[in-house]
C-alpha positions in Angstrom: -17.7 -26.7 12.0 -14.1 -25.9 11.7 -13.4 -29.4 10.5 -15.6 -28.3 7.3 -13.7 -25.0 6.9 -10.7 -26.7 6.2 -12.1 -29.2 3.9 -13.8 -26.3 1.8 -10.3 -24.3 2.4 -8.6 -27.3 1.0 -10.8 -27.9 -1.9 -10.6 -24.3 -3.0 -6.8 -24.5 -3.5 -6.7 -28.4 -4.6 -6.1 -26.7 -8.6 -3.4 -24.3 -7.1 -2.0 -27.0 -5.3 -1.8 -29.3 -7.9 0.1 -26.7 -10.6 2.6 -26.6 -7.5 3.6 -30.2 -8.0 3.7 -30.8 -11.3 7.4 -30.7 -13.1 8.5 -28.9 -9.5 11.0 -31.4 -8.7 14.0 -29.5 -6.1 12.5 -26.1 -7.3 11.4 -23.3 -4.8 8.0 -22.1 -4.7 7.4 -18.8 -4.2 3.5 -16.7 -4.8 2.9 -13.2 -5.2 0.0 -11.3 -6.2 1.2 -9.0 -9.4 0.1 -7.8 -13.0 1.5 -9.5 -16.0 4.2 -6.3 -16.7 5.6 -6.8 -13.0 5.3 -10.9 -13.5 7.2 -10.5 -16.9 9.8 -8.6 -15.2 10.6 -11.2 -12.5 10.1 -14.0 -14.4 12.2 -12.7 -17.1 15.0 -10.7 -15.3 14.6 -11.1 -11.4 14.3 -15.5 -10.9 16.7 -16.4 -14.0 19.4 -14.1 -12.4 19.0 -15.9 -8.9 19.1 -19.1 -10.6 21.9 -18.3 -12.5 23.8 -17.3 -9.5 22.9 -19.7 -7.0 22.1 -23.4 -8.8 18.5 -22.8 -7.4 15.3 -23.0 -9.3 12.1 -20.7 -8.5 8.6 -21.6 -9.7 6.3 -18.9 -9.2 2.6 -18.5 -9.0 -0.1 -16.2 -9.0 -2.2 -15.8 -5.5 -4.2 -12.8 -4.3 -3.8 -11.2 -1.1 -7.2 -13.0 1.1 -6.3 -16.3 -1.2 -2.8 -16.9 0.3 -4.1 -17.0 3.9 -6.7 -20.0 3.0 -4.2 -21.6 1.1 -1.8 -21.5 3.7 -3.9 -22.6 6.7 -4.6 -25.3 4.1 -1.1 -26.4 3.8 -0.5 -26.0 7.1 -3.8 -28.2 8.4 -2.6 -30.8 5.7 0.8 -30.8 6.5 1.6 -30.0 2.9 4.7 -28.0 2.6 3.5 -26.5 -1.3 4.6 -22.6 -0.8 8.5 -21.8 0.1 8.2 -17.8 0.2 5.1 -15.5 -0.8 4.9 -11.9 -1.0 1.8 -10.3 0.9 -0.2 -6.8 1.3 1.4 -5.4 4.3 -2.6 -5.0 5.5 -2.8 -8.5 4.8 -1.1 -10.1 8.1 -2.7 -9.8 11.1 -4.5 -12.9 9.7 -1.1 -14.9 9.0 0.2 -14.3 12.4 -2.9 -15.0 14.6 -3.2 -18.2 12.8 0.5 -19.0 13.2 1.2 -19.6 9.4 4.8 -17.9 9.2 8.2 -19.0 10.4 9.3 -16.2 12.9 12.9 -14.6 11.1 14.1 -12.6 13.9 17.2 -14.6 13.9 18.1 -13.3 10.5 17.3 -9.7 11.2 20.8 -9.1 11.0 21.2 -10.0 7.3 18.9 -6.8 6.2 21.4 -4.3 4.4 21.6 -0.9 6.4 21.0 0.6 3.2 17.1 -0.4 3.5 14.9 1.8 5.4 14.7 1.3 9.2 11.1 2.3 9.0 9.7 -0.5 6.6 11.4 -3.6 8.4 9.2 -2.4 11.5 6.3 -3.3 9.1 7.0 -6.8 9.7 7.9 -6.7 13.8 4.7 -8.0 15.8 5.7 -7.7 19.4 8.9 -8.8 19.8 9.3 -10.9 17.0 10.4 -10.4 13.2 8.1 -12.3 10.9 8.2 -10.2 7.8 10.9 -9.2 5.8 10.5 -5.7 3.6 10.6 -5.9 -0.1 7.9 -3.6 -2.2 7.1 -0.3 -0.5 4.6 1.9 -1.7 3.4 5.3 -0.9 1.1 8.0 -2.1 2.3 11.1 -3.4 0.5 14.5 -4.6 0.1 14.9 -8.3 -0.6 18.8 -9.6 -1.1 20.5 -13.0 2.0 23.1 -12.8 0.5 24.5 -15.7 -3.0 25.7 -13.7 -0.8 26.5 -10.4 1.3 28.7 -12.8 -2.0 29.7 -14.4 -3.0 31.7 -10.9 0.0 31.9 -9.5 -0.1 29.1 -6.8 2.2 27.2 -5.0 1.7 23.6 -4.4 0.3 23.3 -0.9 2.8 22.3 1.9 0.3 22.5 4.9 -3.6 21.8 5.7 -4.2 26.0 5.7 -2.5 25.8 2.6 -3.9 23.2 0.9 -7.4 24.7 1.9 -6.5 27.8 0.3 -5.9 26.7 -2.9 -9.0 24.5 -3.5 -10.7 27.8 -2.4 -8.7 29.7 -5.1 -9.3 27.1 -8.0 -12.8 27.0 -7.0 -13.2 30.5 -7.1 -11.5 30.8 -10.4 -13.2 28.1 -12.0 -16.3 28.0 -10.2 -15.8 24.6 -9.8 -13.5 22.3 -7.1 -10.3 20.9 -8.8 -8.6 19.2 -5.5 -9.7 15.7 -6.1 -10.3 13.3 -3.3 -10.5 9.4 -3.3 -14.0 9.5 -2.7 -14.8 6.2 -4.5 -15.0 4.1 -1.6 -13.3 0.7 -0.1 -9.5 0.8 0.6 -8.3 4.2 -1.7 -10.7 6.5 1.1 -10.2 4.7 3.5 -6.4 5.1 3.6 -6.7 8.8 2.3 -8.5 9.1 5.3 -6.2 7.7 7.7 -3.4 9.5 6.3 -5.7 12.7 7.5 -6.1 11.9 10.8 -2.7 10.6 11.8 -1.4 14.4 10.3 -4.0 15.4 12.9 -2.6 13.7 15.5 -5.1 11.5 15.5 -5.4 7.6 16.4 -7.9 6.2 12.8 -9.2 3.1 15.2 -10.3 4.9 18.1 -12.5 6.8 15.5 -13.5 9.7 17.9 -10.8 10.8 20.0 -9.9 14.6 19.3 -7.2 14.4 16.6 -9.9 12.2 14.2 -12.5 15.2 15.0 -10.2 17.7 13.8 -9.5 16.0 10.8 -13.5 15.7 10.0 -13.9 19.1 10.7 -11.2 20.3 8.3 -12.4 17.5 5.4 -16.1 18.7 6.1 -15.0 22.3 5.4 -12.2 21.3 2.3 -15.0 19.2 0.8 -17.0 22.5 -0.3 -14.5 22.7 -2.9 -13.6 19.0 -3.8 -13.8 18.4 -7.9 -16.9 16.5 -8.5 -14.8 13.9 -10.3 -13.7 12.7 -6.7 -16.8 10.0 -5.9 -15.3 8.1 -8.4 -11.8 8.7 -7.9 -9.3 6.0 -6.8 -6.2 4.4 -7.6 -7.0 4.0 -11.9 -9.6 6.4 -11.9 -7.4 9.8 -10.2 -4.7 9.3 -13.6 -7.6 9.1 -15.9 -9.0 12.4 -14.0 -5.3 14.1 -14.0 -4.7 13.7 -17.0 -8.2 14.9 -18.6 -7.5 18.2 -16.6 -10.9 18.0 -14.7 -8.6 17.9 -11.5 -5.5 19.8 -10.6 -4.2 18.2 -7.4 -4.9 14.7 -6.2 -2.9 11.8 -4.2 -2.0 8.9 -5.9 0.3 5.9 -5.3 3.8 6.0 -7.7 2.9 4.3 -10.8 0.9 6.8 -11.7 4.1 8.8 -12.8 4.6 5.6 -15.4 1.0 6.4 -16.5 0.7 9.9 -16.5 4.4 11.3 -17.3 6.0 8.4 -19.1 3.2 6.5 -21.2 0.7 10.0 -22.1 3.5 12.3 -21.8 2.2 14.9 -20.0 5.2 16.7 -18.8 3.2 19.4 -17.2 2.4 17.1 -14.3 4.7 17.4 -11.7 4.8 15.6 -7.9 6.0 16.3 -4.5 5.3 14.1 -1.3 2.7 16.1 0.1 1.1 18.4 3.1 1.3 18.3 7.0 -1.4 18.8 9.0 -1.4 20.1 12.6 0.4 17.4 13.9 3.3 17.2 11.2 3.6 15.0 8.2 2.4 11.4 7.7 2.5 9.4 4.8 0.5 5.3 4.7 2.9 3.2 3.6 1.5 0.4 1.8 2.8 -2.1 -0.6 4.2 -5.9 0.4 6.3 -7.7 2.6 8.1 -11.5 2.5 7.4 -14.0 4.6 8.1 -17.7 5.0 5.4 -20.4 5.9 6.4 -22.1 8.9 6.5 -25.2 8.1 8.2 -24.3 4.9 11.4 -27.5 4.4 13.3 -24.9 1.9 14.6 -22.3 4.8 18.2 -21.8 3.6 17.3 -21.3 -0.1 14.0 -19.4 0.9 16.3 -17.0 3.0 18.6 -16.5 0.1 16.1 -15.4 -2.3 14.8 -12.9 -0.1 18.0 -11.4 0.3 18.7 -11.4 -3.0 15.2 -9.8 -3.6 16.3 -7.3 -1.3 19.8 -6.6 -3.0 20.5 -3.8 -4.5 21.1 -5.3 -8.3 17.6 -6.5 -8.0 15.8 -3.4 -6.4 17.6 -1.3 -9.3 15.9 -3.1 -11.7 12.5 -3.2 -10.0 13.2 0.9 -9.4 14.1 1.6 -13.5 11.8 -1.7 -14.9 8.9 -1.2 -12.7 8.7 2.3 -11.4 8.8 0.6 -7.9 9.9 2.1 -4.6 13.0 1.0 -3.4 13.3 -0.2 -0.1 17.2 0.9 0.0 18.5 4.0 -0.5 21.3 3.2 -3.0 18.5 1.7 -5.4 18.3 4.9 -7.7 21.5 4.9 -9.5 19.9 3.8 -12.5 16.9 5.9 -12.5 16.3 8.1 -15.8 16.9 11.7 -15.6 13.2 12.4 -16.0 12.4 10.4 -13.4 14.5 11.5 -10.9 12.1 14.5 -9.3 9.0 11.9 -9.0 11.6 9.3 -7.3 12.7 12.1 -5.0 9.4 12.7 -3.9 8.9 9.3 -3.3 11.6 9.4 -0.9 10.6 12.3 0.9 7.3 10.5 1.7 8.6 7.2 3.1 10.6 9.3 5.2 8.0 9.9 7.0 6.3 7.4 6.5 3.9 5.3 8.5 2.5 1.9 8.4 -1.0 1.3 9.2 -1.6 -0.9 12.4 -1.7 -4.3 11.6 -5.4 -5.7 12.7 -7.8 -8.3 11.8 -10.5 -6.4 11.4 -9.3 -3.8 9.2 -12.7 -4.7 6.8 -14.8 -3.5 9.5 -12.7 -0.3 10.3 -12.7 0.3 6.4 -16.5 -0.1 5.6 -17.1 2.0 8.9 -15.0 5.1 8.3 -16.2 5.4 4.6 -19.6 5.9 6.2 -18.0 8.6 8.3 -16.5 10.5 5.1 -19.6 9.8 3.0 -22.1 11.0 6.0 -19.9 14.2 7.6 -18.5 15.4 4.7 -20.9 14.3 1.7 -24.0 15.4 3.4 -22.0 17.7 6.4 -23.7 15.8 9.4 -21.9 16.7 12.9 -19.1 15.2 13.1 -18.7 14.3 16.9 -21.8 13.1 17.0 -21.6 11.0 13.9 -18.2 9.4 14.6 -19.7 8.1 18.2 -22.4 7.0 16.7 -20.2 4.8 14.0 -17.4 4.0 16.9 -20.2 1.8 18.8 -20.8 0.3 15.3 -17.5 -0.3 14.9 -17.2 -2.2 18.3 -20.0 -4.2 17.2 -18.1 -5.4 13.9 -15.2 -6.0 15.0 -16.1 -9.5 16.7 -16.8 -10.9 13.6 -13.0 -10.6 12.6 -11.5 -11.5 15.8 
């Protein structure tokens, strides 16, 4: 049966495979999974400025996250050496490492500049080895109308009482909720919620321990007052709902400052990292990491690009071209004055920031705890019960990944 999986696996990517080879001659291969504004960027700043500076050429691809773990177990089962460096979603690896598909880089751990965040090369540490390297952070910060907060005299929430508090106070106001939640579904809940219970003090995959009760509780009791827009917000939808004024306070990841501030100019949207819950402040770090295959025959040159990728010429330009997080701290020098507030915000959440723990069955987990939000605090079952009732389901899922 596995034989077959890697004869479909290797089918799938044959096409990708193929676009590889042709005209690649000494170049390095590198695949990443972006939009065409963030490809024209390094394709037309980022990979001619390496080349230019170090004889080497790049040809780059387009693969999504679940794609580049088939395709690499492909290379790897056909001894094909096609991919030199990829970028990857930093939920993306448990997968990668189980399978041994990356070239352990704790040997070069000592070429990371001091200037990037201690925080985000522990991202890519599994045990005692360093198989990732750091390279596109991402965070979410809170979005708020200063306009309506001004409007009732209101001061963005720095704490779960306070953050309560003014949903109440809007809702009361308006006679309608105006805190919006990612209540769409999939990923955007699901890491809205496990930003919730770590602030409880909470651990998101034992699913009923006491910290993830609190932090039902409290979403049961905030949810009287969420805006209606918030079962379809998520990562495109929250701008749209921002920016219409049918929410005044929602989390969203940074490019929504592009969006919101820069491209519909809406200067009466301002940002701050965010509220602490009983257990202090906690902020999901997403966003990618580099890695190397292992059986990669480009080492040297792949090791050079990412520390090039990781300079801070290069992160200045993915900061002011992108609206990126930086994963150094002397990346902001270029940053417009407009900008500066939202970047600083930014900052202040991957301060305290925290990555999400690295599992292969994070599908499971995700599917699971949206049940949890959409049962306790949609239609306000009990929560203790509910969450034991869904942590045996859980258990039961959680084969299938592992």
């Amino acid at each position: 049966m596995r034989k077959w999986i890697y004869l479909v696996a290797w089918m799938l990517v044959f096409g990708f495979l193929a676009g590889c080879r042709r005209d690649d001659g000494d170049a390095l291969r590198v695949v990443m999974n972006l939009s065409e504004d963030e490809w024209a960027v390094m394709r037309g700043q980022v990979f001619p400025a390496f080349e230019a500076e170090t004889g080497i050429r790049v040809r780059s691809f387009q693969v999504g996250a679940s794609q580049l773990i088939s395709q690499l177990e492909a290379l790897v089962q056909a001894d094909r050496t096609e991919i030199d460096v990829f970028a990857q979603d930093n939920m993306s690896l448990a997968a990668l490492v189980n399978r041994e598909l990356v070239y352990d880089l704790t040997a070069y751990e000592d070429r990371i500049s001091s200037a990037v965040h201690t925080n985000l090369i522990e991202a890519g540490r599994f045990g005692q080895k360093l198989l990732f390297m750091p390279f596109r952070p991402n965070v979410q910060i809170a979005y708020y109308n200063r306009r309506a907060f001004e409007r009732y005299d209101l001061d963005p929430p720095r704490t779960w009482e306070e953050l309560l508090s003014v949903a109440q106070r809007f809702y009361a106001e308006e006679q309608m909720g105006r805190f919006v939640f990612k209540g769409y579904g999939g990923a955007p809940t699901a890491t809205q919620l496990y930003e919730f219970i770590l602030q409880a003090g909470g651990d998101p995959f034992v699913l009923d321990d006491a910290g993830t009760i609190k932090a039902f509780a409290f979403l049961q009791e905030l949810g009287t007052y969420f805006s209606p827009e918030s079962s379809r917000a998520k990562w495109d939808t929250m701008n749209e709902i921002l920016a219409r004024q049918e929410g005044y306070l929602g989390q969203n990841w940074p490019f929504g400052v592009s969006v919101l501030v820069e491209q519909f100019g809406l200067d009466f949207i301002d940002t701050y990292a965010g509220w602490e819950g009983p257990a202090g402040r906690a902020h999901v770090i997403g966003g990618d990491v580099l890695g190397i295959p292992r059986n990669t025959e480009r080492l040297d040159d792949a090791l050079r690009l990412i520390a090039f990728l990781q300079s801070q010429e290069i992160q200045e330009i993915l900061v002011s071209e992108l609206g990126w997080p930086s994963i150094r701290e002397d990346a902001y020098g270029q940053v417009a004055a407009w900008q500066q507030p939202h970047f600083d915000a930014v900052q202040d959440a991957l301060s305290h920031g925290v990555f999400r723990k690295n599992v292969a069955w994070w599908p499971a987990y995700q599917q699971v705890v949206v049940q949890a939000y959409q049962d306790i605090v949609r239609r306000g079952e009990d929560v203790e019960t509910t969450l034991v009732r869904l942590k045996q389901t859980l258990e039961e899922e959680k084969g299938r990944f592992e």
